[in-house]
C-alpha positions in Angstrom: 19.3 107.9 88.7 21.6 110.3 87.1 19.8 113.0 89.3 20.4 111.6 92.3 24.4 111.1 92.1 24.4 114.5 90.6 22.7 115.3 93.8 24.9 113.6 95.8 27.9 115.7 94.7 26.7 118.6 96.0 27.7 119.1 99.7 26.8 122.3 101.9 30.1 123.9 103.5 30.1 125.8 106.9 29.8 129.3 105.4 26.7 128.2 103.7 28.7 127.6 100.1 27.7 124.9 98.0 30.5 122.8 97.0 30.8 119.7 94.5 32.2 116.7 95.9 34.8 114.6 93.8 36.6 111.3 94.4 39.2 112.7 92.3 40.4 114.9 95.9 42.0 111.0 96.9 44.5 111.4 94.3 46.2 114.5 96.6 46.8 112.1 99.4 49.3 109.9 97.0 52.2 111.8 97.1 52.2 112.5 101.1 50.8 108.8 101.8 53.7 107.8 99.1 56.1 109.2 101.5 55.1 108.3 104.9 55.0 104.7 103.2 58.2 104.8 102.0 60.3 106.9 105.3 57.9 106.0 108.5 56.0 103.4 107.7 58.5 101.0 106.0 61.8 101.8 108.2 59.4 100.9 111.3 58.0 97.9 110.3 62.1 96.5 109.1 63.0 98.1 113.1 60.1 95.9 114.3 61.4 93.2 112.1 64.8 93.3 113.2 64.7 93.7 117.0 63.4 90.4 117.2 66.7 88.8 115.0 69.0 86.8 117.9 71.8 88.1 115.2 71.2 90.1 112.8 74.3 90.8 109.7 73.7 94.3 108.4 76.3 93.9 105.2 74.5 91.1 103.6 70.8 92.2 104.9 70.1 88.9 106.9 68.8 88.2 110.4 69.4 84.6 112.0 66.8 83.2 114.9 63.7 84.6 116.3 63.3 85.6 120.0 63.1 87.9 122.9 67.2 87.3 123.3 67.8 91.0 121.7 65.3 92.5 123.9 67.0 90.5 127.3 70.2 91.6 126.0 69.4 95.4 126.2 67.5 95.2 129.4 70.7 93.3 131.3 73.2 95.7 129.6 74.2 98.0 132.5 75.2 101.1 129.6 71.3 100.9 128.8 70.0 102.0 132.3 73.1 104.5 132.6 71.5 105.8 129.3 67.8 105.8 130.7 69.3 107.2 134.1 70.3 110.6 132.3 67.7 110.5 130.1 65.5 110.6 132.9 67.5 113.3 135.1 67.5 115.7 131.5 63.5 114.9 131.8 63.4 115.8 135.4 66.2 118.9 135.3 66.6 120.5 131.9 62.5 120.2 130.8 61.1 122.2 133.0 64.2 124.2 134.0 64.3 125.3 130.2 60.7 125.5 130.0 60.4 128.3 133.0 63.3 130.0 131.7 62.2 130.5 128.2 58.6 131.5 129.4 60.1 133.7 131.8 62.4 135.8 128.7 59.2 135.5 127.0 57.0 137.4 129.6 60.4 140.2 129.7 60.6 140.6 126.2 56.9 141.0 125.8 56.6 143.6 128.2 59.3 145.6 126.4 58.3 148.4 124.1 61.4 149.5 122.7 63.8 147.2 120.5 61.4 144.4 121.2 62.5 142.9 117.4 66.1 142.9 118.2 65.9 141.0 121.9 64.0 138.4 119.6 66.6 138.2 116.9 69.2 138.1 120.0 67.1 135.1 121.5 66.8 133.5 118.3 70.2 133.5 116.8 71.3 130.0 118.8 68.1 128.1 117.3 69.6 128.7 113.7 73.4 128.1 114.9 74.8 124.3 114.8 74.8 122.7 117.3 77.9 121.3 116.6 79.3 124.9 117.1 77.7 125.9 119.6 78.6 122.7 121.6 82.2 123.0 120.4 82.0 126.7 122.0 80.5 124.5 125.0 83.5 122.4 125.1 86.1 125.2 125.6 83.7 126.5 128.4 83.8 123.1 130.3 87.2 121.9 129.6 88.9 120.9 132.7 92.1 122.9 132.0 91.6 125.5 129.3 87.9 125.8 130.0 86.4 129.4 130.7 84.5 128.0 133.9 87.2 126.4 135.7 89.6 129.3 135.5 86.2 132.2 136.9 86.2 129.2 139.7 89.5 129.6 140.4 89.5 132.9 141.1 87.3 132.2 144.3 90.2 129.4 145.3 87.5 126.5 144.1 89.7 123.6 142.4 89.2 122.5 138.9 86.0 120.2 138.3 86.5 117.5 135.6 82.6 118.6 133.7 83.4 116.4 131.0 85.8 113.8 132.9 84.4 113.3 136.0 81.4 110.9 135.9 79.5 112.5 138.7 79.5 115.7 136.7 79.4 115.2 133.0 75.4 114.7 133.5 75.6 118.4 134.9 77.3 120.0 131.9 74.7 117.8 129.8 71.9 119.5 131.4 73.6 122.9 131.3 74.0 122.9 127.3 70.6 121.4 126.6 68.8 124.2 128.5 70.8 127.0 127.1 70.7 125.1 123.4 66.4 124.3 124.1 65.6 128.0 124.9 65.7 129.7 121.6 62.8 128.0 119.8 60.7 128.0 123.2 60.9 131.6 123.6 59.8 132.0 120.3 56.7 129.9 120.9 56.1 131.7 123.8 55.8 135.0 122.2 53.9 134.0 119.7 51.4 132.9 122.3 51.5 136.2 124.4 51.3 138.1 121.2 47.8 136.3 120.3 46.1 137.7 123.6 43.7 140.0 123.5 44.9 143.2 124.7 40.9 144.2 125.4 41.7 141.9 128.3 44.8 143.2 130.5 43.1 146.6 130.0 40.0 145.3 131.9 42.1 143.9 134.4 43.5 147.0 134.8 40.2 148.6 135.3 39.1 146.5 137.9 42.3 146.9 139.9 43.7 143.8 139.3 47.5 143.1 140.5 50.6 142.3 138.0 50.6 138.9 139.8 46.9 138.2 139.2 46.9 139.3 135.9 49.9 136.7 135.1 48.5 134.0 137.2 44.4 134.6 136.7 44.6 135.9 132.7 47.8 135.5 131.4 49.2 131.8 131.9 45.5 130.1 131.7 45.2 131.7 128.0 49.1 130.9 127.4 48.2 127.3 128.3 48.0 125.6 124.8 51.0 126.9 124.0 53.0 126.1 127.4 51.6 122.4 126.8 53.0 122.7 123.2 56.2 124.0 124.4 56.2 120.9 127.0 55.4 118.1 124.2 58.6 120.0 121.9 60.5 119.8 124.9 59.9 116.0 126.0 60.2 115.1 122.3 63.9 117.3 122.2 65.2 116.5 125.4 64.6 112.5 124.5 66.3 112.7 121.5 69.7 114.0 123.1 72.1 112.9 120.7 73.8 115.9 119.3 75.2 117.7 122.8 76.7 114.1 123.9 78.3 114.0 120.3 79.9 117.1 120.3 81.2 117.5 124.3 82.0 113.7 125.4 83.0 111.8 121.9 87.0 111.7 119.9 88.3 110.9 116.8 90.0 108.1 119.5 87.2 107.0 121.3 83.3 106.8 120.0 82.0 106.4 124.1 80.5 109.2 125.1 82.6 110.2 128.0 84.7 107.1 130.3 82.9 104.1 130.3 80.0 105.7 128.3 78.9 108.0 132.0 77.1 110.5 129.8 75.2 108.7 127.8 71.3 109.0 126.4 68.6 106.6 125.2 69.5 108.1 121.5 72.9 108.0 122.2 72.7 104.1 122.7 70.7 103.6 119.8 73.4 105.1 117.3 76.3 103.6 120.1 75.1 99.4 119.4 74.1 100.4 115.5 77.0 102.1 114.2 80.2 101.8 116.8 79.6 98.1 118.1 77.7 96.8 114.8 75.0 94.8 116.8 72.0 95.9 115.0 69.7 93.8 116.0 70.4 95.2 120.0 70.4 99.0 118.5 66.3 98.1 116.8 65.3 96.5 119.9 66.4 99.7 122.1 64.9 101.5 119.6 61.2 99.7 119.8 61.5 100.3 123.6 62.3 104.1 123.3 59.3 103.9 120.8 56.8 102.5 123.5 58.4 104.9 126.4 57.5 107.8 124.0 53.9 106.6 122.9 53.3 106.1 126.7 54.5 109.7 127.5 52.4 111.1 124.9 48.8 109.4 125.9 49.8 110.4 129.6 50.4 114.1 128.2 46.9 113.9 126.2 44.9 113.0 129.3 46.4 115.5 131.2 46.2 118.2 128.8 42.1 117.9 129.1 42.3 119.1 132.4 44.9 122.2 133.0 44.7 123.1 129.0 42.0 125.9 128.0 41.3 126.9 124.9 39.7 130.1 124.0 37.9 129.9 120.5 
């Protein structure tokens, strides 16, 4: 017997390398398991818990009743589907607007020779700025009567625009500063990506005559597409968490809404709006279980597509 569990230790690795096999690896899954316990796994099961509280009394820790109400509550509350209607347009607008931009720096920047370190420096700099600086720099941009925009329109005779103030335009400066605040860290990705082609490849290209915009199209995108789908599940996961760039450009010391009558408002936004600014925490947990199930449904949709236009090259 002792034989055969000494045998059973042994295990063959893919190089051909014996290796010994010992329970005692489990005890290196402790600490990490001890953490996602303790910061995922436990915050989401109290969330769970308390979205489904009719009131819920965050001093004392207590929920009261048992329901659906909190749930109802969120889906009749008008400020909700202003927050999922610019969610959405960011989604639709400042995804794949910041997405074709940064992969379009990328391709430049790759191309370049000379100084090709300091253009990514340049292009990374925002990434490790705060956000709350840059959107403060934002801020004077858009202002409606000191900003930086509304005076270079004025020189062309084009009145003032209200970018923060108007509610059919704050969504429009929200898109603008979360495509210019995304495309750091994309561009980044991207040339890591372009840097891990072969350059044996665009050399035969060459040699059999092949154009600049069949290389890109035929060779260059289709073995860039693992990291353009990365860049898209970054961006959808970025762009839904929006919570900074409404901060900074729409909230006061004076008023917590983000912008008059809460017009530029996000999903994330709404969360943090019913937790920490209207003290219904039972509405803020339920919103959040829905954005939960929104993103978990956006990610299997992204993992079935990904099987199709995604090719990887071992």
């Amino acid at each position: 017997m002792k034989r055969t569990k000494n045998r059973n230790r042994f295990v063959t690795g893919k190089n051909g390398q014996l290796m010994v096999r010992s329970n005692k690896a489990f005890l290196f899954l402790i600490p990490p398991l001890a953490v996602f316990l303790a910061f995922v796994f436990y915050p989401l099961i109290m969330v769970l818990r308390t979205a489904f509280y009719e009131k819920y009394v965050y001093i004392v820790s207590k929920g009261y009743g048992f329901g659906l109400d909190s749930f109802r509550h969120v889906l009749n509350d008008s400020v909700f589907w202003i927050a999922v209607k610019n969610t959405g347009i960011l989604m639709l607008v400042a995804l794949p607007a910041t997405v074709i931009l940064s992969l379009i720096i990328a391709l430049m920047i790759n191309s370049i020779k000379k100084l090709q370190g300091l253009f990514q420096t340049l292009y990374f700099l925002p990434y490790v700025t705060s956000t709350i600086a840059v959107g403060t720099a934002f801020y004077c941009l858009f202002h409606t009567d000191v900003g930086y925009l509304n005076w270079f329109l004025g020189l062309f005779g084009i009145d003032k625009i209200g970018w923060l103030t108007d509610p059919s335009k704050v969504i429009w400066a929200l898109t603008i500063f979360c495509i210019w605040n995304g495309l750091a860290f994309k561009v980044i990705l991207f040339l890591a990506g372009l840097q891990k082609i072969n350059p044996q490849v665009y050399k035969a290209a060459k040699v059999d005559g092949a154009s600049p915009m069949k290389t890109l199209f035929r060779i260059t995108l289709p073995l860039l597409s693992p990291t353009i789908w990365m860049v898209v599940i970054v961006s959808v996961i970025y762009v839904a968490r929006t919570y900074n760039e409404v901060y900074v450009l729409f909230t006061s010391v004076k008023s917590p809404m983000a912008g008059s009558g809460n017009c530029a408002i996000t999903l994330a936004y709404y969360i943090y709006y019913e937790f920490f600014v209207r003290g219904e925490v039972n509405y803020a947990a339920a919103a959040a279980v829905m954005f939960l199930i929104v993103i978990m449904a956006l990610t299997v949709i992204q993992r079935v597509i990904s099987r199709k236009f995604v090719h990887y090259v071992g």
